[in-house]
C-alpha positions, 0 to 999 in steps of 0.5 A: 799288515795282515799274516794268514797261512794260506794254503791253496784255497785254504784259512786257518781255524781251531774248533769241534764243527759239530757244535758252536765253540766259544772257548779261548783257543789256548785253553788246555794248551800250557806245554809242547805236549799239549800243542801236539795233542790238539794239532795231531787231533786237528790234522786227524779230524781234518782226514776223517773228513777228507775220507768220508768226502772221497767216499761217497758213491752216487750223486755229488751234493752239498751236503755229502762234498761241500760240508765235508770239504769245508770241515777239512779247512776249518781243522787246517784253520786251527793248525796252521794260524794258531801254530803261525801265531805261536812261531812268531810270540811264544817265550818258550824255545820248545813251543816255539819249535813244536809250532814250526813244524805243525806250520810245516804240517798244515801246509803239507796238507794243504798243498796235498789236498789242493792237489788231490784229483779226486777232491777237485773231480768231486767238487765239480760233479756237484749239484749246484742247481738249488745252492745260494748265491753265496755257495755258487760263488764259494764252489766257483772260486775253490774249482779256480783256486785248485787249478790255479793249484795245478790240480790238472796237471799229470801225477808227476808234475803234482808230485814235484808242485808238492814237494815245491810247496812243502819245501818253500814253506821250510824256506820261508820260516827260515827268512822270517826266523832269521830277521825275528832272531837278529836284534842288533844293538847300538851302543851309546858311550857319551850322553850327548849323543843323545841330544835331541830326543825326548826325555822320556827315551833317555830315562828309559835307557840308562848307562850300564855300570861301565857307562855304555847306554845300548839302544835295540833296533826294534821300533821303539828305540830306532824310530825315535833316533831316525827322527830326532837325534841331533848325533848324525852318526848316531843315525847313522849307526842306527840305520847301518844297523837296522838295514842289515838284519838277518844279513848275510843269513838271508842273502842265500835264503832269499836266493833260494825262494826267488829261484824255488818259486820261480820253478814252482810257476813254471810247473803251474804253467806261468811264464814266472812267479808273478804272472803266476801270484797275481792271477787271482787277484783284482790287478789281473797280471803281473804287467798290470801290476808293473803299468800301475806302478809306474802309473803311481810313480808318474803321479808322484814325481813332481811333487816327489821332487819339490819335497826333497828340494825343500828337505835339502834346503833345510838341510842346508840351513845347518850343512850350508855345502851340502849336495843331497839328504842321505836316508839316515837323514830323510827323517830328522830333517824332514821333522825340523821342517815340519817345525820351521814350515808348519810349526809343528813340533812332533814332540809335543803331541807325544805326552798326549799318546801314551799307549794305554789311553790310545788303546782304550781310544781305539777300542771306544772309537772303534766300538761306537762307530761299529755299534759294538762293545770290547770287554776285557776277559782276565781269565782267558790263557794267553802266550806271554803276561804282556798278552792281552784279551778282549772279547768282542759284544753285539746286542749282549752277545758274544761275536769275536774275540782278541788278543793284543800283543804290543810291546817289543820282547825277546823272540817276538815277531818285530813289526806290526801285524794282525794275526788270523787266530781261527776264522768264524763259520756262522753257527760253528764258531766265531773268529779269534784273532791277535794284533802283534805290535812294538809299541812303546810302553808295557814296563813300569812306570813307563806311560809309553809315550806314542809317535802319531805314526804309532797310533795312526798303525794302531788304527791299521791293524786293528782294521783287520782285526775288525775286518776278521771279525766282522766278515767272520759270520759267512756259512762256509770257511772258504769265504769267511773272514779276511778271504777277498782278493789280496790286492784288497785286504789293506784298504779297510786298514787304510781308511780306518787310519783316517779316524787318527787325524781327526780333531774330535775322535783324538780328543776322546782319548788324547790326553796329556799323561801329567795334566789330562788336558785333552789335545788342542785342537790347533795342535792337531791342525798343526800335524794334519799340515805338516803331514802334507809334506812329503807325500811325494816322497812317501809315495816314490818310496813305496813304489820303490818297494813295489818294484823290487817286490816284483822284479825279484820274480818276474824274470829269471832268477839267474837275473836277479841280484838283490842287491844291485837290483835295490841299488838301481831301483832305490836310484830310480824310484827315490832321490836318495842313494843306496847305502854301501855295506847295506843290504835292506831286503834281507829283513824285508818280509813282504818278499816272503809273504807277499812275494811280488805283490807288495804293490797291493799297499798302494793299490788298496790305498787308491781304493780306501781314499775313493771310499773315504769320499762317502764318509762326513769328515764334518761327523767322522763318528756318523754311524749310518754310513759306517753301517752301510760300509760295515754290512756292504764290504767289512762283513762280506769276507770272500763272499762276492767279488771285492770290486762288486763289493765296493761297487756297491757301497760306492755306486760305481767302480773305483776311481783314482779321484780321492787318491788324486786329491789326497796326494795334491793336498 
C-alpha cells in the first residue's frame, strides 16, 4: 500500500528549490512550534510562486509558467506528506494535531489552486513548440488533471467543489483517526486458551498480577491467533474484536463521505464518484473496472470452490457435523491443511525470520539486484526512537533517503504502508520516503520472529519505496516519483514479493535466530507448495473488497447501506458468511483513500505477473533484466504513460497469461 496526499494534480515535497537539499526532512523540527514554522514558510514560498506566475504579461513560456507552477508543487509536497506522516507516527498529542491541520492547509490549496482559472488559462497559452517529450507530456496531463478538477466550471459551481474538497479532507482524517485510535484488547484468563501458538508469542505476553494475559488487535498479536490457536473461541473474540474497529464511530463517517463525494462528482459532471475516480486511470470507466471484476471473480471460481471443499474437509476431520468454515476459522484450518496435505508446518519457518535479519535481507537483496547501496545514518532526527534511517548510494553518491517505522505502538498508523516524505526534482532535491509496518519485534530481548507473510509485506512496501526512489530523478514535480496511473502503483510492489519465495535469495539472510543455520532448501519448497492452496479463496476475497469499494460509490448513497451491502456481497463473492454484530468496513481504510478503486490490487497484479515472465527464476538476482525493468518503468514515475512503459519492457501490451498460470498452479 502506498499513502501519497494527492491534491488535483499535485505530490508532496519539503525543499528550498533554488539549490540541490539533501538534509533530513526533520532537522530543525523538535516541537509543534517548529512544524508551524517550516509549513507556514512552505505554504508562503508556495504563493509567492503562484504570484509571480499569474503575473506575468506577454507571451506564456516555460520558464516564467511551468517553473513557477511547479515550485507551487514542490512546497504543497513538503506541506502536505510530511504533515500526513506525522499525523499517522508522531508520539506527541500536539504535533499530532499541528500535523492534521496543515494536512488541512495543503489540500486547501490544492483544491484552490486546481480550481484557479487563471493558472489553467495560463498553462494553456504556453509555448510548447521547442519543450521535450517529457514536458509535453507533464503539461499535457496537468491541463487534464485541472478539468478533471472542474477548473472549467462557472464561479459558483468551483466555490462549492472547494468547499466539497476541503470538507472531505476533514472527513477522512476523521475515519482514519478513528481506526488508529480504537485498539481493542482480548483478555486471556486461562493459559490453555493459548494452546497452539508459538512459543515465543506466549512468552511475550505474560499474565498481569491478577492473572489476566491481554492480547491487542494489532497484526502482531491478532495474526498469530487467526492462524494457530487451537481456542476456537479465543478466534472468535479475536475476530469479533478486530472486525468492529472504529465502530460505530465510522459508521456515520463513512456515510457521510460516500454521499460528499457523491455530490462533489456530480458538480464534476459525473453520473457518480466512481465514474468520476476512475477517469484517469488505465481502467478507463467505472463499468470497466465493474467487467473486470467480474472477469477475475470468473476466473477464480472453480478453483475458488474446490479450496473451501478441502478446507471444510479438513475441518470436518476434527468437527465431523460440520456444514461450513466460519471466517474466524478460514485461517487456522486452512494452516492444518497445509500441514497434513503439503507437509508444511507454518511454524517451523518462523525462527528463520527474525526481523532484524529480514531487513537487513531486504535491503542486501534489494540493493544488489538494483546496483545500489543502504547505509544506515544514526544522526538523522527521526519522530520516535524506534524510527530508523538509511540513506540510499549510487557510484558513491547520495540519491534518496528512508525511514522505517515497523513496530506496533500507541497512536501509530496500524497496517503497512510506504509513506511519501518529499518526491525527488532532478537537481533541487532527491526523494525521502518512510515505511510504516507492525511487525514483530522492536523490544528487548524479542528477536521477532516473522510470519513469511510478514516478509513477503516487507518485500511490498519496500517496492514503493524503491519505486519513490527510483522515479525521484525526473525534472518536473509533476511527473516525478510514484506519479503514474493509480490503477498501476502496486504492481512493482507485487512483483518484488516474488524475490521472498525463492530458495536462494532467502537463504542470504534466512537463518535460524539459535544455530544461524540457513533455511532448508526442502523446506521453502515445502511453503511454495502449500502456498498453492487457497488461491481461489484469496482471489474470490479480494474481489470481494473490490466490489464493495466500488458499489459504495456507484450508485446513489441513499442506496448504500454498508452494511447489508457487505452482507450481500461477502455471500456472493466468498463461501463464508457475514458475521452478526460485525461491521469490517468501518476499519477499511482503502474506502477513504482509495474509494472505489480498490480494484487496482488485482488489476497491478495481472500486470506484475505478465512482467514476471521476463525475469529468470533459475537466477532471480540476474541484474541485466532488472536494469531494463529499473530504467524502463521504476525510473520513469509519471513521465509516460504506464501501459507504454510496460509495452516497452514487455515488447507488447500486457496479458492475462502469467496471472492465468500463477493462479492454475
Amino acid at each position: 500500500m502506498i499513502m501519497t496526499l494527492v491534491l488535483g494534480t499535485l505530490l508532496m515535497v519539503n525543499s528550498d528549490v533554488a539549490s540541490m537539499d539533501d538534509t533530513p526532512f526533520l532537522t530543525g523540527i523538535a516541537s509543534a512550534d517548529d512544524l508551524t514554522k517550516k509549513q507556514d514558510d512552505h505554504l508562503a514560498k508556495a504563493k509567492e510562486a503562484l504570484d509571480k506566475m499569474l503575473s506575468v504579461k506577454g507571451r506564456r513560456t516555460i520558464d516564467n509558467t511551468l517553473k513557477p507552477y511547479d515550485e507551487i508543487l514542490i512546497h504543497l509536497d513538503a506541506v502536505g506528506n510530511q504533515s500526513s506522516l506525522m499525523e499517522n507516527t508522531h508520539p506527541d498529542e500536539q504535533m499530532r494535531k499541528t500535523a492534521e491541520q496543515f494536512s488541512q492547509k495543503a489540500a486547501a490549496f490544492g483544491a484552490e489552486l486546481s480550481l484557479n482559472r487563471g493558472v489553467y488559462d495560463a498553462l494553456v497559452a504556453m509555448d510548447m513548440s521547442k519543450a521535450d517529450e517529457k514536458t509535453k507530456f507533464y503539461v499535457q496531463k496537468t491541463l487534464r488533471d485541472f478539468r478533471l478538477a472542474g477548473v472549467d466550471k462557472d464561479d459558483e459551481t468551483r466555490k462549492k467543489i472547494k468547499a466539497l474538497r476541503d470538507e472531505l479532507v476533514l472527513i477522512g482524517q476523521d475515519f482514519a483517526r478513528n481506526i488508529r485510535e480504537d485498539v481493542r484488547t482480548v483478555k486471556v484468563t486461562d493459559v490453555k486458551e493459548l494452546d497452539g501458538l508459538p512459543q515465543d508469542y506466549i512468552d511475550r505476553h505474560k499474565p498481569d498480577s491478577s492473572g489476566v494475559i491481554t492480547l491487542t488487535i494489532n497484526y502482531p498479536d491478532a495474526v498469530p491467533v487467526f492462524t494457530y490457536a487451537k481456542s476456537e473461541e479465543l478466534r472468535k473474540r479475536m475476530y469479533m474484536e478486530y472486525n468492529n474497529r472504529a465502530y460505530p464511530k465510522n459508521i456515520e463517517v463513512l456515510d457521510t463521505l460516500i454521499a460528499k463525494r457523491d455530490e462533489l462528482a456530480k458538480l464534476l459532471g459525473f453520473p457518480n464518484w466512481a465514474a468520476c475516480v476512475t477517469a484517469d486511470k488505465m481502467v478507463g470507466s467505472e463499468k470497466n473496472a465493474a467487467e473486470f471484476i467480474e472477469k477475475i471473480a470468473a476466473a477464480s471460481e472453480a478453483k475458488s470452490k474446490v479450496d473451501y471443499k478441502q478446507l471444510l474437509a479438513r475441518k470436518q476431520k476434527d468437527v465431523p457435523n460440520a456444514m461450513e468454515v466460519n471466517p474466524w476459522e478460514s485461517g487456522y484450518y486452512s494452516e492444518l491443511l497445509r500441514k497434513s496435505e503439503y507437509d508444511f508446518d507454518g511454524q517451523k519457518v518462523r525462527p528463520y525470520l527474525p526481523y532484524d535479519k529480514v531487513k537487513d535481507g531486504v535491503l542486501a537483496t534489494t540493493g544488489k539486484l538494483f546496483g545500489v547501496e543502504f547505509k544506515r545514518n544514526t544522526t538523522a532526527p527521526v519522530w520516535h526512537e524506534s524510527v530508523e534511517c538509511y540513506e540510499m548510494f549510487e557510484s558513491g553518491k547520495l540519491v534518496g533517503r528512508f525511514y522505517l517505522d515497523m513496530h506496533p505502538r500507541e497512536n501509530k498508523y496500524n497496517h503497512a504502508a510506504q509513506f511519501n516524505i518529499r518526491n525527488g526534482v532532478a537537481g533541487k532535491q532527491f526523494p525521502e520516503a518512510a515505511l510504516l509496518c507492525n511487525f514483530p519485534g522492536g523490544e528487548k530481548n524479542d528477536p521477532g520472529l516473522m510470519e513469511h507473510g510478514d516478509v513477503e509485506t516487507f518485500f511490498h512496501e519496500f517496492g514503493h519505496l524503491l519505486h519513490t526512489l527510483f522515479a525521484g530523478r525526473q525534472p518536473w514535480m509533476g511527473i516525478t516519483g510514484i506519479s503514474t496511473e493509480w490503477d498501476f502503483v502496486e504492481a512493482p510492489s507485487q512483483l518484488l514479493e516474488e524475490w521472498a519465495w525463492d530458495a536462494s535469495v532467502l537463504q542470504t539472510f534466512a537463518t535460524h535466530h539459535q544455530t544461524n543455520e540457513p533455511i532448508p532448501t526442502e523446506l521453502v519448497k515445502q511453503m511454495k507448495r502449500a502456498d498453492e492452496f487457497g488461491k481461489g479463496l484469496q482471489v474470490r476475497q479480494q474481489m470481494f473488497y473490490a466490489k464493495l469499494s466500488l458499489s459504495c460509490y456507484d450508485r446513489d448513497p441513499k442506496e448504500v447501506n454498508t452494511d447489508a451491502l457487505a452482507k450481500e456481497l461477502r455471500a456472493r463473492y466468498t463461501p463464508y458468511k457475514c458475521v452478526e454484530g460485525t461491521h469490517f468496513q468501518t476499519s477499511f481504510g482503502h474506502l477513504d483513500g482509495y474509494s472505489a478503486i480498490y480494484y487496482t490490487y488485482m488489476w497491478s497484479l495481472v500486470i506484475a505477473k505478465d512482467l514476471y515472465t521476463k525475469f529468470d527464476t533459475k537466477n532471480m538476482m540476474a541484474p541485466g533484466i532488472a536494469k531494463k525493468y529499473r530504467d524502463t518503468i521504476l525510473a520513469q514515475g509519471g513521465s509516460r504513460p504506464a501501459g507504454a512503459m510496460v509495452k516497452e519492457f514487455l515488447g507488447r501490451d500486457f496479458n492475462f497469461d502469467g496471472w492465468k498460470k500463477w493462479l492454475e498452479n
